[in-house]
N, C-alpha and C positions, 0 to 999 in steps of 0.2 A: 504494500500500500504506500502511497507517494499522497506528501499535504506540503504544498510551496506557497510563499507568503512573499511577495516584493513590494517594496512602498520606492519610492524616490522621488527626490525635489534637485528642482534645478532653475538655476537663478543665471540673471543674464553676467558675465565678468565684467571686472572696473574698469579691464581694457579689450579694445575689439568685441564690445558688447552685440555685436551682429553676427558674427562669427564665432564666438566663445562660449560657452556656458559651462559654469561650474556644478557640481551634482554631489550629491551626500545622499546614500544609499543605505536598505538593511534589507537581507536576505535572511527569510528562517523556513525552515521545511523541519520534515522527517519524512523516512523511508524505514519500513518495517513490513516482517513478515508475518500475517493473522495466523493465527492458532498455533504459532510456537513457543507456548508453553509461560510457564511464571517469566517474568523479566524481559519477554520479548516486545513486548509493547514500543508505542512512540518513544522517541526523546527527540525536543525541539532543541534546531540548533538554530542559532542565530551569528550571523557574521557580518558587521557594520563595513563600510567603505568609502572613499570620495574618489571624485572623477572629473574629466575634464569634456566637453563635448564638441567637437569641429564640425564648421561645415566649409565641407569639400567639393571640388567636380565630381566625384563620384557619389555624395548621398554622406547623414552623417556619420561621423568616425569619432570611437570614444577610447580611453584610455584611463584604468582605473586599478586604483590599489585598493585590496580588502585585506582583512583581519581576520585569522581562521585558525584559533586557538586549539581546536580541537583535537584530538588526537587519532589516526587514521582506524577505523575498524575492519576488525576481519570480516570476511564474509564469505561464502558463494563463489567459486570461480566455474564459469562455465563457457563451452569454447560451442559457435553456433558455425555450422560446416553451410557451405554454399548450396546442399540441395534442402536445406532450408532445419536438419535435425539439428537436436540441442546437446550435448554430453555433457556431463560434470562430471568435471575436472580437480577438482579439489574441494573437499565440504567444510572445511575450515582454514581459507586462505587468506594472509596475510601481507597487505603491500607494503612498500618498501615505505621507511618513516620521509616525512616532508623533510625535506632541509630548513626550512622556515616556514613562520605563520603567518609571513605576509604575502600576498598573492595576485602579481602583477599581468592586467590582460591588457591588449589592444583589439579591438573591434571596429568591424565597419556594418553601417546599418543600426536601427533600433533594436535594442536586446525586446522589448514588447511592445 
């Protein structure tokens, strides 16, 4: 089960206020599997951020650091083969730890 939460505001910048905009962001979800058992339930996570927004010849483009305290969880690895079957692959797989909890993207186009 999947529950995503996005709010953001964005305000024009002090400079190049036609072309600029700056953005302060917060993401929270959870992702959880039903009926597996005491403790499998929800846990919301929340991860704040700020960002910068251009407009460009091609449409706009944003570029934004978040905050992602969390700690990575195991889960599920499962490998899906091109004539469409599913296999698992490891029932308690764990990825490799972040380097850092801050987490830099660049985009082009509206994220919603």
């Amino acid at each position: 089960t999947l529950v995503v939460g996005n709010a953001e505001l964005r305000v024009p910048s002090p400079i190049y206020s036609t072309l600029l905009r700056v953005a302060g962001f917060v993401d929270a979800g959870s992702v959880w599997e039903r009926g597996g058992g005491s403790g499998s339930g929800p846990a919301l996570r929340v991860t704040p951020g700020v960002g910068l927004r251009f407009v460009t010849p091609l449409g706009p483009a944003r570029l934004d650091i978040a905050y992602n305290g969390y700690p990575v969880q195991p889960g599920r690895l499962y490998l899906i083969h091109m004539t469409g079957n599913v296999e698992l692959l490891q029932s308690s797989y764990q990825p490799p730890k972040r380097k850092s909890p801050w987490v830099l993207q660049l985009g082009i186009g509206q994220a919603f």
